[in-house]
C-alpha positions as CSV (number, residue, x, y, z in Angstrom):
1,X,45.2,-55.0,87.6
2,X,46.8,-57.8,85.8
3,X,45.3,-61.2,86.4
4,X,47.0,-64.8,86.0
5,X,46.2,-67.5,84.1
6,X,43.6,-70.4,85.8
7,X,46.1,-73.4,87.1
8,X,43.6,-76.3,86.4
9,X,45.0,-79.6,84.9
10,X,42.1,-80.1,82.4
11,X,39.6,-77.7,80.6
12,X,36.0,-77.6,82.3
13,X,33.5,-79.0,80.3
14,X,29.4,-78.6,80.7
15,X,27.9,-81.3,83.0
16,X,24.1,-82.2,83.1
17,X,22.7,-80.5,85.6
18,X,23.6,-77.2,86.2
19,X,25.8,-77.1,83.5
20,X,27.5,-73.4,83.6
21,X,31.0,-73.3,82.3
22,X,32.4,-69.8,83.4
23,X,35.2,-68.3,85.3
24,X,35.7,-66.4,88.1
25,X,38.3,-63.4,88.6
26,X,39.6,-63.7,92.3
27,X,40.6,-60.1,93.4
28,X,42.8,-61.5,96.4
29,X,45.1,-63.8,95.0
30,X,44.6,-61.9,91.1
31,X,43.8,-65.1,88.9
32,X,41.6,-66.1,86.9
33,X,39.6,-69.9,88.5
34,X,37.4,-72.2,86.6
35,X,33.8,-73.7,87.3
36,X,31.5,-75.8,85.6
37,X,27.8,-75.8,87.3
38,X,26.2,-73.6,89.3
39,X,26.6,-75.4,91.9
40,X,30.7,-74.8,91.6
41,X,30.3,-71.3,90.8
42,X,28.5,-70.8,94.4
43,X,31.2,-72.8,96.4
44,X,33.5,-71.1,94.9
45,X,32.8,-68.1,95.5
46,X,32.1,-68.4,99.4
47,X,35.3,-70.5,99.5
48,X,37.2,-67.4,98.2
49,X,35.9,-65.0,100.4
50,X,36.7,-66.9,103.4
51,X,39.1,-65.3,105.8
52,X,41.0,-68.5,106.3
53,X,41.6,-69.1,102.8
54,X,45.2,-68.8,101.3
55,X,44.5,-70.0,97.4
56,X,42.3,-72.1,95.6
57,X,43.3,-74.5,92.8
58,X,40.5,-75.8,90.5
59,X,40.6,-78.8,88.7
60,X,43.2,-80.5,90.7
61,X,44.1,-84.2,89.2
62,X,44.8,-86.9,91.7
63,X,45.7,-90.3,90.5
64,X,44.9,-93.4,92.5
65,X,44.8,-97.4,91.7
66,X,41.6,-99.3,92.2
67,X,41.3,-103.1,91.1
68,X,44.8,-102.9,90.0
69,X,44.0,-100.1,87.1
70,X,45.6,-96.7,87.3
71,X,43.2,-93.6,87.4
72,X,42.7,-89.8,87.9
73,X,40.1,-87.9,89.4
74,X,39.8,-83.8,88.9
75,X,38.5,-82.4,92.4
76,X,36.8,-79.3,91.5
77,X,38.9,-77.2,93.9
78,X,41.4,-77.5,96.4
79,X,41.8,-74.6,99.3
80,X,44.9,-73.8,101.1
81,X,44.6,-72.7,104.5
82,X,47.4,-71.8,107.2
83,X,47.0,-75.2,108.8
84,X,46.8,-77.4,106.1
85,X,44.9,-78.3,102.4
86,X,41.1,-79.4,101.7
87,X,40.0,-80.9,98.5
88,X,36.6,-80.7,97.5
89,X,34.4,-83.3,95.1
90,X,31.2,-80.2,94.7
91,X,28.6,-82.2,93.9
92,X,24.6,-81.8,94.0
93,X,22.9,-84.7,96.9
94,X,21.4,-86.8,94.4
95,X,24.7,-87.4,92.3
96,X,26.5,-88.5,95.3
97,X,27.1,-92.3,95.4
98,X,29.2,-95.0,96.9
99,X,32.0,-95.5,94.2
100,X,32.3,-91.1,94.6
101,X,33.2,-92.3,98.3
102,X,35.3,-94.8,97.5
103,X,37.2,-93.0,95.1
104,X,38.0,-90.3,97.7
105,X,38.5,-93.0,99.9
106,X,41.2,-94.8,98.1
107,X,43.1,-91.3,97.1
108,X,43.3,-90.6,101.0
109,X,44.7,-93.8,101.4
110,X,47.4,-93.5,98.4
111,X,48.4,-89.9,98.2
112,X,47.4,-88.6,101.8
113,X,48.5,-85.1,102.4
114,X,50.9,-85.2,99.5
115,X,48.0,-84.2,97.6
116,X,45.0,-82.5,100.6
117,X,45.1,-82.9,104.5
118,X,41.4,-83.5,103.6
119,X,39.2,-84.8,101.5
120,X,35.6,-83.5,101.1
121,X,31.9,-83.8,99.4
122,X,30.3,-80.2,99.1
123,X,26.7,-80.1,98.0
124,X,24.1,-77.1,98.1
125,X,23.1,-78.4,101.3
126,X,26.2,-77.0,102.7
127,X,25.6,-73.7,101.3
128,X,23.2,-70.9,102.0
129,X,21.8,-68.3,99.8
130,X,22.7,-66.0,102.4
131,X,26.4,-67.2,102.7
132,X,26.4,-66.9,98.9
133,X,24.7,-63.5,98.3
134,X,27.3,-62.1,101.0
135,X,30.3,-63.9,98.7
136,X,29.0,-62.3,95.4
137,X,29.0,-59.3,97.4
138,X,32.3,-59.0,99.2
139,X,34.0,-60.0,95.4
140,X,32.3,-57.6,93.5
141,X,33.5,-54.5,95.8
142,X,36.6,-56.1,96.4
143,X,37.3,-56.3,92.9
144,X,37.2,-52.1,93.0
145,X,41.2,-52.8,94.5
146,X,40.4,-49.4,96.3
147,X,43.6,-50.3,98.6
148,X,43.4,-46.9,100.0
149,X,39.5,-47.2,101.1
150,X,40.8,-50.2,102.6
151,X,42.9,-48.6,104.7
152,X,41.2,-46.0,105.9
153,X,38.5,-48.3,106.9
154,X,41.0,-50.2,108.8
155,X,42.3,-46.8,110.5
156,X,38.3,-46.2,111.7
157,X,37.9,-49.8,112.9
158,X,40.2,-49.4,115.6
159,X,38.3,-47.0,117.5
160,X,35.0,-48.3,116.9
161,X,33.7,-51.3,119.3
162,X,34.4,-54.7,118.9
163,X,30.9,-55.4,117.4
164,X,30.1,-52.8,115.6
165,X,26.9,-52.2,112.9
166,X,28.0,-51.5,109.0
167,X,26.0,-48.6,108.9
168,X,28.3,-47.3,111.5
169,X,31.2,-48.1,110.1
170,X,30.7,-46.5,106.9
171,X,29.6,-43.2,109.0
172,X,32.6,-42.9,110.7
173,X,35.3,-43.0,107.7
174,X,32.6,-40.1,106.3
175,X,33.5,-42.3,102.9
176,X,30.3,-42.8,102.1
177,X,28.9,-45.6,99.3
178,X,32.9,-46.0,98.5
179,X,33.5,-46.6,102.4
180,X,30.7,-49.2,102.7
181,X,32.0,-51.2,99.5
182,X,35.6,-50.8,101.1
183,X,34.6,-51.9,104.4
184,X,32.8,-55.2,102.8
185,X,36.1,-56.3,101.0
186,X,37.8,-56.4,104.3
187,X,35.7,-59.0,105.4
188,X,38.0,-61.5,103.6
189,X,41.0,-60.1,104.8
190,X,39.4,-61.3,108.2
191,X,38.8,-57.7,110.0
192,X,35.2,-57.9,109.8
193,X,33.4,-61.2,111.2
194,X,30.1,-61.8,109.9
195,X,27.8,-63.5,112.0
196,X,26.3,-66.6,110.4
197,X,23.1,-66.5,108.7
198,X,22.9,-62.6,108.7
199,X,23.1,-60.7,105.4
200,X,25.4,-58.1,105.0
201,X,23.2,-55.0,105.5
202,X,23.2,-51.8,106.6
203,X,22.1,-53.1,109.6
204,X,23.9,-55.6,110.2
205,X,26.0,-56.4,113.3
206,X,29.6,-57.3,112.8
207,X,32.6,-58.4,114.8
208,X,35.4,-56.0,114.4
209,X,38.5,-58.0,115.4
210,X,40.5,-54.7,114.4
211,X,38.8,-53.1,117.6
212,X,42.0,-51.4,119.8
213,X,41.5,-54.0,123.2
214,X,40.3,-50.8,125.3
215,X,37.3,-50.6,122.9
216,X,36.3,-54.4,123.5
């Protein structure tokens, strides 16, 4: 599958703490998006496995006066959902200070939903590992582009109940390992609900929103 270019406005460099300058290939939208820390790497991949999300855009320069001097700030990403844009400064607790606020502050103020809807601060407290080992998860099968897995996962959905278990899901498109992995990708695409704080297991109990209405 080909796989565009990252749309940042500056080249990541290695921070401090954390420092892990890498890229991630996202198998929905098929391009290639930057991170610098660990920490970025992890909110990134949650925030492109969520159902609601449209694109992501790393990097993202927003410009801003302060004390009469022109500047920029790069917010590490910037999500587009149906009902409007979020940008998000990912930063760990402890490097989160007033002039971070103020900056995001005064770009609110100035550029307003020309450049987000809203403007954020994402640390590891608003992650967890689970959230994150289900993200790494759902990318790496969905990066298989089995398209026709997909579908006929989506085909067995609709007669199973509206909360359904994976293991069952996977027994009744008789796919096997292939049906589980395709199954897991279609949580993104929103036909599969996960519960929060439950890993995706065998085991676990999911919300089919394909579920025919007799069936819920």
């Amino acid at each position: 599958m080909d796989v565009e270019d990252s749309v940042a406005n500056r080249v990541p460099r290695p921070r401090k703490r954390g420092s892990k300058v890498g890229a991630v290939v996202d198998p929905f939208r098929r391009r290639s998006i930057w991170f610098e820390s660990d920490l970025e790497e992890s909110a990134l991949v949650v925030l492109l496995t969520l159902a609601e999300t449209l694109e992501i855009r790393e990097q993202q320069k927003a410009e801003y006066i302060q004390h009469g001097k022109k500047r920029k700030h790069y917010f590490d990403f910037v999500q587009r959902q149906a009902s409007g844009r979020i940008a998000y400064a990912v930063k760990y607790e402890q490097d989160v200070d007033d002039d971070l606020r103020e900056t995001l502050r005064l770009i609110s103020e100035q550029q307003g939903d020309r450049f987000a809807d809203e403007f954020r601060i994402l640390t590891e407290k608003d992650l967890t590992l689970t959230q994150i080992e289900n993200a790494r998860e759902i990318l790496a099968y969905a990066s298989d582009f089995d398209f026709e897995g997909q579908a006929l996962v989506t085909a067995a959905l609709q007669g199973l109940p509206a909360r359904v278990l994976l293991a069952d899901v996977v027994r009744e498109t008789g796919l096997g390992e292939r049906g589980r992995r395709a199954a897991v990708a279609l949580v993104q695409k929103g036909l599969l609900k996960v519960p929060a704080n439950v890993r995706l297991a065998d085991n676990a109990l999911l919300v089919n929103r394909a579920a025919r209405e007799g069936r819920r």
